[in-house]
C-alpha positions as CSV (number, residue, x, y, z in Angstrom):
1,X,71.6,32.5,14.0
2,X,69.5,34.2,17.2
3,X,66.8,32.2,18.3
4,X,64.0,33.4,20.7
5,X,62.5,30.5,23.2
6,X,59.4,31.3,24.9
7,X,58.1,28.9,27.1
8,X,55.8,28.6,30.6
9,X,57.8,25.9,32.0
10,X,61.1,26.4,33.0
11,X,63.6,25.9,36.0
12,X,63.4,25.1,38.7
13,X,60.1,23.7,37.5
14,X,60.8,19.9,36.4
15,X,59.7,18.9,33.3
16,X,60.3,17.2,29.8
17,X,59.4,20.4,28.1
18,X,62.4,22.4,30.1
19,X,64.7,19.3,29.5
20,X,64.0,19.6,26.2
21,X,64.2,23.6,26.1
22,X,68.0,22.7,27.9
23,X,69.1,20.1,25.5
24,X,68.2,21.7,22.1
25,X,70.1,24.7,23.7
26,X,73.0,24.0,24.5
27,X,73.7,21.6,20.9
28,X,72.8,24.9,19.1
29,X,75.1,27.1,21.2
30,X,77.8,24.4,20.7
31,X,77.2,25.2,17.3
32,X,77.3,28.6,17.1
33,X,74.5,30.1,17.4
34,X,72.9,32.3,20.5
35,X,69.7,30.8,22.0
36,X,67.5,33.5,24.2
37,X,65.2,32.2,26.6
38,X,61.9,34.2,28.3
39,X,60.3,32.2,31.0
40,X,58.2,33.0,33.8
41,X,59.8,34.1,36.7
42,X,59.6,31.0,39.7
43,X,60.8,29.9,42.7
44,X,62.1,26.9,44.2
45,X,60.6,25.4,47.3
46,X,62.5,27.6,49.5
47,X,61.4,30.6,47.8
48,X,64.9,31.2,46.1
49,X,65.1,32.8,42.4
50,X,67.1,30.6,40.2
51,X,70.3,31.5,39.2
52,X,70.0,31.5,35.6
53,X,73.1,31.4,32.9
54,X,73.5,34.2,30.1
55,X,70.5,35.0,27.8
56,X,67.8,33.9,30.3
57,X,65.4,36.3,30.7
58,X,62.7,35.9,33.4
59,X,59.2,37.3,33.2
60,X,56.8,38.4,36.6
61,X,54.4,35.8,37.2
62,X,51.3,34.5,39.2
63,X,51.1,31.6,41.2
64,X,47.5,29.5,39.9
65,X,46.2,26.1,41.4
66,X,43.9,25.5,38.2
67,X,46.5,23.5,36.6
68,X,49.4,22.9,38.3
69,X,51.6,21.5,36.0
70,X,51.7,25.5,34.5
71,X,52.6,28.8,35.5
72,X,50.6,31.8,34.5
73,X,52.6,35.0,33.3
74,X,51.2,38.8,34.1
75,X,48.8,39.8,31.1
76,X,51.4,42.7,30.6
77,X,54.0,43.6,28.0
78,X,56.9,43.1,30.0
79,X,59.6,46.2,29.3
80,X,62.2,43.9,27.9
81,X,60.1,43.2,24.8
82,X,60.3,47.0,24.2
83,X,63.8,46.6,23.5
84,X,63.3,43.3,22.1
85,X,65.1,44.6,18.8
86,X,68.5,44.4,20.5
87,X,68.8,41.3,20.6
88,X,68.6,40.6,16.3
89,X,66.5,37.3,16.6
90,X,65.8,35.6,13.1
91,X,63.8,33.1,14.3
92,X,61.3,32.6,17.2
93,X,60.5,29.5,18.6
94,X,57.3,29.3,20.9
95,X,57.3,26.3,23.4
96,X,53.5,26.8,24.5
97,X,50.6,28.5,23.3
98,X,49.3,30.2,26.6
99,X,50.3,33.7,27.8
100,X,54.0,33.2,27.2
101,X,53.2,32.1,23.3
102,X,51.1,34.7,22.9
103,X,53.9,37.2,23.7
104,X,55.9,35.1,20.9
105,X,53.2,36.1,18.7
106,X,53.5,39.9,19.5
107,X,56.7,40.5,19.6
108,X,57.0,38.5,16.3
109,X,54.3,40.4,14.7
110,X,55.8,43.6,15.7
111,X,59.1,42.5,14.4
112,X,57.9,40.8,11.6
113,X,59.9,37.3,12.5
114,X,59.0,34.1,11.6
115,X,57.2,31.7,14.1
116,X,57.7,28.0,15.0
117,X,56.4,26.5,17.8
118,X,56.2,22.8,19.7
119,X,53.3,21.3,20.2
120,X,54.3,19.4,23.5
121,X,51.7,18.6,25.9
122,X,48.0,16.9,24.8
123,X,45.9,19.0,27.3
124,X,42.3,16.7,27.0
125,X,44.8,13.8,28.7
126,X,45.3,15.9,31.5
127,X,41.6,15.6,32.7
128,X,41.5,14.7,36.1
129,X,44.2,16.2,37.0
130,X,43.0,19.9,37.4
131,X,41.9,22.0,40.5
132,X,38.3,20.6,39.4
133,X,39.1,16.9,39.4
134,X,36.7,16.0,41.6
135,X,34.2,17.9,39.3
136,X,34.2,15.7,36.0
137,X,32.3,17.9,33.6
138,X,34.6,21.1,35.0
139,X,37.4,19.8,34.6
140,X,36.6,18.5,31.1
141,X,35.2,21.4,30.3
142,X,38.6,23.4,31.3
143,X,41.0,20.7,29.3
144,X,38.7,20.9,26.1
145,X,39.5,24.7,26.4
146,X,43.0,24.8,26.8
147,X,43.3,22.0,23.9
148,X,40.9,24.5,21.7
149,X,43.5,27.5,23.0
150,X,46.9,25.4,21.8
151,X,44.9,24.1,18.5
152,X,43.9,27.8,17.4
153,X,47.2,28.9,18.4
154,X,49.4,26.4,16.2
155,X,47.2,27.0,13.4
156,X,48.4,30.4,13.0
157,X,52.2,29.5,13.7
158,X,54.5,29.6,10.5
159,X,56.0,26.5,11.0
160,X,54.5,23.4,13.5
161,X,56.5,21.0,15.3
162,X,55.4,17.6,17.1
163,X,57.7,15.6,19.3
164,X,56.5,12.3,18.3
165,X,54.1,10.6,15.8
166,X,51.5,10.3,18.2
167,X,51.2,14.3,18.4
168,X,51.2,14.4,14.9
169,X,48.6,11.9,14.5
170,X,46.5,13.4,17.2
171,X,46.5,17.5,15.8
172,X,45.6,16.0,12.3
173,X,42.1,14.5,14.3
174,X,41.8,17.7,15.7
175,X,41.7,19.3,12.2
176,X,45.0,21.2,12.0
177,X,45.8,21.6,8.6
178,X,49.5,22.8,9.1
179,X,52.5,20.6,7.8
180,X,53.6,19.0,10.6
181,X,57.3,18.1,11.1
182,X,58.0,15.4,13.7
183,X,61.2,16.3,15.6
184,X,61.7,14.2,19.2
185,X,64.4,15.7,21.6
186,X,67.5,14.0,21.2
187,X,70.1,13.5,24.3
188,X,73.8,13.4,24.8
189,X,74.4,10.0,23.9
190,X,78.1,10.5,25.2
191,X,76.7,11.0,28.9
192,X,75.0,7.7,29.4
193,X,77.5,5.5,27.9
194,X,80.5,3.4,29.9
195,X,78.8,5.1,33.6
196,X,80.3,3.7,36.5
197,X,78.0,1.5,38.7
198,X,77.1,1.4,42.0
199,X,76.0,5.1,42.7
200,X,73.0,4.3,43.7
201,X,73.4,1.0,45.3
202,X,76.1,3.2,47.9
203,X,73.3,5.9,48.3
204,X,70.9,3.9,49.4
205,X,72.9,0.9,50.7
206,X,71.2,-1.4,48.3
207,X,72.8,-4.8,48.2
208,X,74.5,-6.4,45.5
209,X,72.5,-9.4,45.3
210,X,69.0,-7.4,45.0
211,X,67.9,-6.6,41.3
212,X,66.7,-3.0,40.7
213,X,63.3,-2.5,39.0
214,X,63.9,1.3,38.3
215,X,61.6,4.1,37.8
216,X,63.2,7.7,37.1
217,X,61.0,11.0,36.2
218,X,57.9,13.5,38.4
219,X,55.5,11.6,40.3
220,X,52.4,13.1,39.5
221,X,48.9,11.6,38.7
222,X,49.6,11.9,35.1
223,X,52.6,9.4,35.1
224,X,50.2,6.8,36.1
225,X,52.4,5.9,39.7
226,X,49.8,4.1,41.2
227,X,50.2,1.2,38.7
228,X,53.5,0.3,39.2
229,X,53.1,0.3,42.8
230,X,50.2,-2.1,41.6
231,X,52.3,-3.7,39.7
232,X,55.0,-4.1,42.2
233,X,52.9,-5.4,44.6
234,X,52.2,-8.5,42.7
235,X,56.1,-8.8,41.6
236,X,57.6,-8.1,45.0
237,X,55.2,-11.6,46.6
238,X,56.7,-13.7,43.7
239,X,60.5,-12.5,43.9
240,X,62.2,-11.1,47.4
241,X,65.3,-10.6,45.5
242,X,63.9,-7.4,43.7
243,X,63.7,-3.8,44.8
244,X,62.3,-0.9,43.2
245,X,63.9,2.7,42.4
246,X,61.7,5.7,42.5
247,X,63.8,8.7,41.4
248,X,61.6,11.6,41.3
249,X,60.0,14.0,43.4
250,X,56.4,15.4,42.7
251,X,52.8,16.2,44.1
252,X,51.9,12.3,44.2
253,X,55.0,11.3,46.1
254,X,53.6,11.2,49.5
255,X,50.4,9.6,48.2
256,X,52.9,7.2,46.3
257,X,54.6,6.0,49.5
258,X,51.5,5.8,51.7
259,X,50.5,3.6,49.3
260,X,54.1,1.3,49.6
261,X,53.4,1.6,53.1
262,X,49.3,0.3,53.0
263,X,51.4,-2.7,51.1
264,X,53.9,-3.0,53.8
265,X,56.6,-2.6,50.8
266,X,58.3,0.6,52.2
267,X,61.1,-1.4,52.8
268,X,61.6,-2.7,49.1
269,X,61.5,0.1,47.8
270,X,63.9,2.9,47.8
271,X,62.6,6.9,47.5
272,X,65.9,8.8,45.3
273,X,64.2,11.9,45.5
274,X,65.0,14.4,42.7
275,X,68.1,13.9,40.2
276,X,69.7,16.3,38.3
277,X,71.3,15.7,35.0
278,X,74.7,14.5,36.3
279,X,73.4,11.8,38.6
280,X,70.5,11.1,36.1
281,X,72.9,8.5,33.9
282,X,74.7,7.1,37.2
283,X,71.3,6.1,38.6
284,X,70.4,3.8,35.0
285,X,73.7,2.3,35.3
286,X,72.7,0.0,38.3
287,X,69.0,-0.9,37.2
288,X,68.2,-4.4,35.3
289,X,65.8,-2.1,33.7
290,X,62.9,0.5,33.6
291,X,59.1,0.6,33.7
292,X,57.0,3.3,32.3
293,X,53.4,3.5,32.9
294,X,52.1,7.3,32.0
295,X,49.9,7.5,28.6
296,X,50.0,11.4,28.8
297,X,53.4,11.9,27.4
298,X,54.4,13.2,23.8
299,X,57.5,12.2,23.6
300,X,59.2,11.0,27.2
301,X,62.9,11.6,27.1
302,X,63.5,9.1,30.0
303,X,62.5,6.4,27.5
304,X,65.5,7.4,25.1
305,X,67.8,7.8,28.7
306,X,66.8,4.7,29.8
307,X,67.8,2.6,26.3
308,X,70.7,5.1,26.1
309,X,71.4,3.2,29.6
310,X,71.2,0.1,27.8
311,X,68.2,-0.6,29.8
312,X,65.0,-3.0,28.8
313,X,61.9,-1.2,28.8
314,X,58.5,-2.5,29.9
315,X,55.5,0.0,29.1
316,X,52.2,0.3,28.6
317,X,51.3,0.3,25.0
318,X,51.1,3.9,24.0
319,X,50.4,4.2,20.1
320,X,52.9,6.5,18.5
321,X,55.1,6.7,21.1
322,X,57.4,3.5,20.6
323,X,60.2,4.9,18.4
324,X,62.8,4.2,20.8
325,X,60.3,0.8,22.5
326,X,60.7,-1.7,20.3
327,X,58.0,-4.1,21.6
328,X,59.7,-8.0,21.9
329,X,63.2,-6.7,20.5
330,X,64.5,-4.3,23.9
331,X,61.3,-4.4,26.3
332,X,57.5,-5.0,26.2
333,X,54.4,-3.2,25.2
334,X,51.6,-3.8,27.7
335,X,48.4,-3.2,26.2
336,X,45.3,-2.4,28.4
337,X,46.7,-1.3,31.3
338,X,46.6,-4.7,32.2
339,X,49.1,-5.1,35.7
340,X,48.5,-9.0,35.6
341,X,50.4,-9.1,32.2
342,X,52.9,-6.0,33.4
343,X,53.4,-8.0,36.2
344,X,54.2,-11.2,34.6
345,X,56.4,-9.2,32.3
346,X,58.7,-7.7,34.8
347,X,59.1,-11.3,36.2
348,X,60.1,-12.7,32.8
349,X,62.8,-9.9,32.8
350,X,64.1,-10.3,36.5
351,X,64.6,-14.3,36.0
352,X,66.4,-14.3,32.3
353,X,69.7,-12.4,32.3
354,X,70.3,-13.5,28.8
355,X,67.0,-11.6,27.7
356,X,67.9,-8.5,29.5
357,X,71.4,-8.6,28.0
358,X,70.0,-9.2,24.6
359,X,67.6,-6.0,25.0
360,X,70.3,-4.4,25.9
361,X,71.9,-4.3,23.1
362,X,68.5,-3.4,21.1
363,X,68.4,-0.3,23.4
364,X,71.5,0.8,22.7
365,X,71.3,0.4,19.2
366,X,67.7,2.1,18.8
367,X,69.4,5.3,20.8
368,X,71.6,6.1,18.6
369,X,69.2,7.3,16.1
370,X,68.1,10.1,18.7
371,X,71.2,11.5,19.5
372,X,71.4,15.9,20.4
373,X,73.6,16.1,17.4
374,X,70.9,14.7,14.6
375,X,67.9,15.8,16.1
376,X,69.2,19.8,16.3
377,X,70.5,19.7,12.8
378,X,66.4,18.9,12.4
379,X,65.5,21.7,14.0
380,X,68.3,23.8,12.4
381,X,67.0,22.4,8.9
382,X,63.4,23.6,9.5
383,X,64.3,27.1,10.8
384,X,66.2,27.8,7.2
385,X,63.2,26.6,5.7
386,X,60.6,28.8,7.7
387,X,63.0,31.7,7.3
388,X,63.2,31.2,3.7
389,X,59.6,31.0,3.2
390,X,58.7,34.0,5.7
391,X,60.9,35.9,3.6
392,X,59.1,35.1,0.3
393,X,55.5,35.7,1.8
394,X,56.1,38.2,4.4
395,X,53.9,41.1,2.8
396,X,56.5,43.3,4.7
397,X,59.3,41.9,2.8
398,X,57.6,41.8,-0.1
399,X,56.7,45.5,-0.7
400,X,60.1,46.1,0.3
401,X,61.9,44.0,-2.6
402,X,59.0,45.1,-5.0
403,X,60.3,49.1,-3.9
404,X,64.1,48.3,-4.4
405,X,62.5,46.8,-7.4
406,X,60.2,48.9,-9.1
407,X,60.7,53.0,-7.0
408,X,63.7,54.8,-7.6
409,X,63.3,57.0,-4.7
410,X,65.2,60.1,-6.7
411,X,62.6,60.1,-8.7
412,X,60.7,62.0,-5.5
413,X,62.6,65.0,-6.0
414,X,62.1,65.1,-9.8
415,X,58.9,67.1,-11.4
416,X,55.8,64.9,-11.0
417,X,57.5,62.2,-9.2
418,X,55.9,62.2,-6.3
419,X,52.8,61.4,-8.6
420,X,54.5,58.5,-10.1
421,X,55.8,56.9,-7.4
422,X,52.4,56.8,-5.8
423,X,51.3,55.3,-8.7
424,X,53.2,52.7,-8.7
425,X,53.5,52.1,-5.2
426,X,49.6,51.2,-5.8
427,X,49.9,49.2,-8.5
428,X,52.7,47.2,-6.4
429,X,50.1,47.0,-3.6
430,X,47.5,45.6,-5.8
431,X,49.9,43.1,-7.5
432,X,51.0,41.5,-3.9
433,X,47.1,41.6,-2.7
434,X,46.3,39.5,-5.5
C-alpha cells in the first residue's frame, strides 16, 4: 500500500504529532508498505534545512507568531502535487486540517483517493497561549476559529481518527457526526525495556544516593511547567534527597528556570536540554518516576514511554486520557490542579520503594497493550475499510463499474449506437443520483 502523510508539524519541529507521524512510519514501512510524507519546509535554530530520509517531501513555508506551536505553508499548489500521480497513493492520510490538510483534500479530490485524517490537537485548550494572550477575547476569539476550521474540516474527511477517548468524546460535544475510531500512537516496546542505567546520572553528575523526580517532553505554557516547579518547591523543603529532571527544551524554558532560580532550587534541579529518540529510553531508566502536569494533550506519548520505562506516574486528573494511568494501581490522578495533594503524592512515592516497585510492574504491564505493532495493524485495518467503502461510493468508481457493466463501447461504431449508449449512459447517471 502507498500512503500519503500530510502534516504542519514536522522535523526539526518537536512535537507528539511528528513522533507520532515517525512511529506509525516506520512500523508500516517494516511492513511493506511505502509511507510519503509532505511537510512544510523548516529550519532548525541555526537556520539549517533538515536532512530528511527517502519519500519526504518538503513544502515552501512562512514563518507566523500567531500560534507558534504551527507553521503556515504558502497558499500555493506546490509543483510536486502536479506530478502527484507518480507516486500511486491508495490512501491519504491528513495529520491537520490547516493549509497542509487542505492540500490533502485537493490532491485527493483531483485523484479521487480516499481521505483519513487525525484529529490531534484540541485548539480552544490552547487559549492563552497565542500571539494575543494578553488579549483574552482575541485570543479566544482566534482558538474558537481554528477549532471551527479542524471541526468543518473532519466532517468532510472519509474516515476520522482520535488518539484517545477524550478527543473522541470532545468532537461528539462539538457535533461531529462522523464514526470516530480511537487509535493512540503506539511505541517500540523493545526500546525501553532492560536500558542500562546511569546515563543520566554520568551526564549530569547526579549522585547515587539522590532520587530522580523526572520530567521528559517541550516546555511550553501548554505543558503546565509552572506547576511542577510549584510542586517541587514544596517537595524539595520536605526531602533534600530528591532532584528533579527536566529533559526538554522549549519557549518556557528560560522562564522555567528563572523561576528554579526565584526558589533558589537551581541547584536541585538538573536542565537535560533536548533528547532525541535514542537517549529518550536511557534518561527513564534512572528516574524513580515521572510527573505530568499539561491538560492540553490528546494522547501524550511520554505517558506510554514513561510506563514502558517501568515508571510510576503522578498526573493531574485528565478525563479520557488515563488508558495507560491507572489511578492507585501504577501512579496517581490529581484532580483540581491541586499542588498540595500533587505534592504530598510525590512524597508518598519518594519514601516507599515497595510502592514504586509495585507500580512498576502495573506500568509495564498496561504498556504492553500500546505497543507500534498493534496499534499500526489498527490503522492498517481502517485504511482497508475506508478504501473499500470509497470504492463502493465513489460516484467516479461507480459510473465506471456501471460502464464496464451496462456500455459495450463497440456498440459506438455500430448504426445508432452512439444514440444508445447515450441513452443509457443517462439512465446510469440517473440510477447512481438517486
Amino acid at each position: 500500500m502507498n500512503i500519503a502523510f500530510f502534516t504542519d508539524t514536522y522535523h526539526p519541529y518537536v512535537s507528539g504529532v511528528a513522533n507520532s507521524i515517525d512511529l506509525f512510519k516506520d512500523e508500516l514501512e517494516k511492513q511493506g508498505h511505502q509511507v510519503f510524507i509532505f511537510a512544510p519546509l523548516l529550519k532548525d535554530e541555526n537556520g539549517n534545512v533538515p536532512k530528511d530520509g527517502p519519500r519526504v517531501y518538503r513544502i515552501e513555508s512562512l514563518k507566523q507568531d500567531v500560534f507558534s506551536e504551527f507553521t503556515m505553508t504558502l497558499p500555493n499548489l506546490p509543483p510536486i502535487f502536479h506530478d502527484f500521480y507518480k507516486f500511486k497513493i491508495d490512501i491519504v492520510h491528513s495529520h491537520t486540517p490547516f493549509y497542509m490538510g487542505m492540500y490533502a483534500s485537493i490532491v485527493a479530490l483531483f485523484y479521487n483517493i480516499p481521505v483519513v485524517h487525525t484529529y490531534h490537537t484540541l485548539y480552544e485548550k490552547y487559549t492563552g497561549h497565542s500571539l494575543f494572550k494578553n488579549w483574552y477575547r482575541m485570543d479566544k476569539a482566534v482558538m474558537s476559529l481554528a477549532k471551527d476550521i479542524s471541526v468543518f474540516y473532519s466532517q468532510r474527511c472519509d474516515a476520522l481518527i482520535s488518539p484517545s477517548e477524550k478527543v473522541k468524546k470532545m468532537l461528539q460535544e462539538y457535533g461531529v457526526k462522523n464514526d470516530i475510531s480511537v487509535i493512540q500512537t503506539g511505541i517500540e516496546l523493545d526500546k525501553f525495556s532492560n536500558v542500562e542505567k546511569k546515563y543520566l546520572r554520568s551526564k549530569f553528575n547526579i549522585p547515587a544516593d539522590k532520587k530522580i523526580i523526572m520530567y521528559l517532553g517541550r516546555v511550553a505554557l501548554p505543558k503546565n511547567p509552572m506547576f511542577l516547579a510549584e510542586m517541587f518547591e514544596k517537595v524539595a523543603k520536605e526531602d533534600e534527597n530528591c532532584v528533579m529532571a527536566i529533559i526538554g527544551s522549549g519557549p518556557s524554558l528560560d522562564d522555567l528556570k528563572n523561576e528554579f532560580e526565584k526558589m533558589k532550587l537551581q541547584d536541585r534541579v538538573i536542565f537535560g536540554g533536548f533528547a532525541n529518540r535514542d537517549e529518550v529510553p536511557k534518561c527513564f531508566a534512572d528516574a524513580e518516576f515521572f510527573v505530568f502536569a499539561s491538560k492540553t494533550d490528546t494522547q501524550s506519548l511520554v505517558l506510554l514511554e514513561a510506563a514502558a520505562s517501568g515508571l510510576p506516574i503522578v498526573m493531574l486528573k485528565d478525563e479520557g486520557l488515563t488508558s495507560v494511568v491507572a489511578d492507585l494501581e501504577n501512579g496517581f490522578e490529581i484532580p483540581n490542579d491541586d499542588s498540595d495533594l500533587y505534592s504530598e503524592k510525590v512524597l508518598e512515592l519518594l519514601r516507599n520503594p515497595d510502592l514504586r516497585a509495585k507500580m512498576s510492574t502495573k506500568s509495564l504491564e498496561l504498556a504492553k497493550l500500546f505497543s507500534i505493532q498493534n496499534q499500526t495493524q489498527k490503522l492498517l485495518n481502517l485504511y482497508l475499510e475506508t478504501i473499500e467503502s470509497h470504492e463502493q461510493s465513489s460516484w467516479r468508481k461507480r459510473i465506471k463499474r456501471g460502464l464496464n457493466k451496462e456500455i459495450n463501447l463497440k456498440d459506438f461504431f455500430m448504426e445508432d449506437g452512439q444514440f444508445r449508449i447515450l441513452k443509457k449512459l443517462r439512465k446510469l447517471m440517473d440510477k447512481i443520483k438517486g
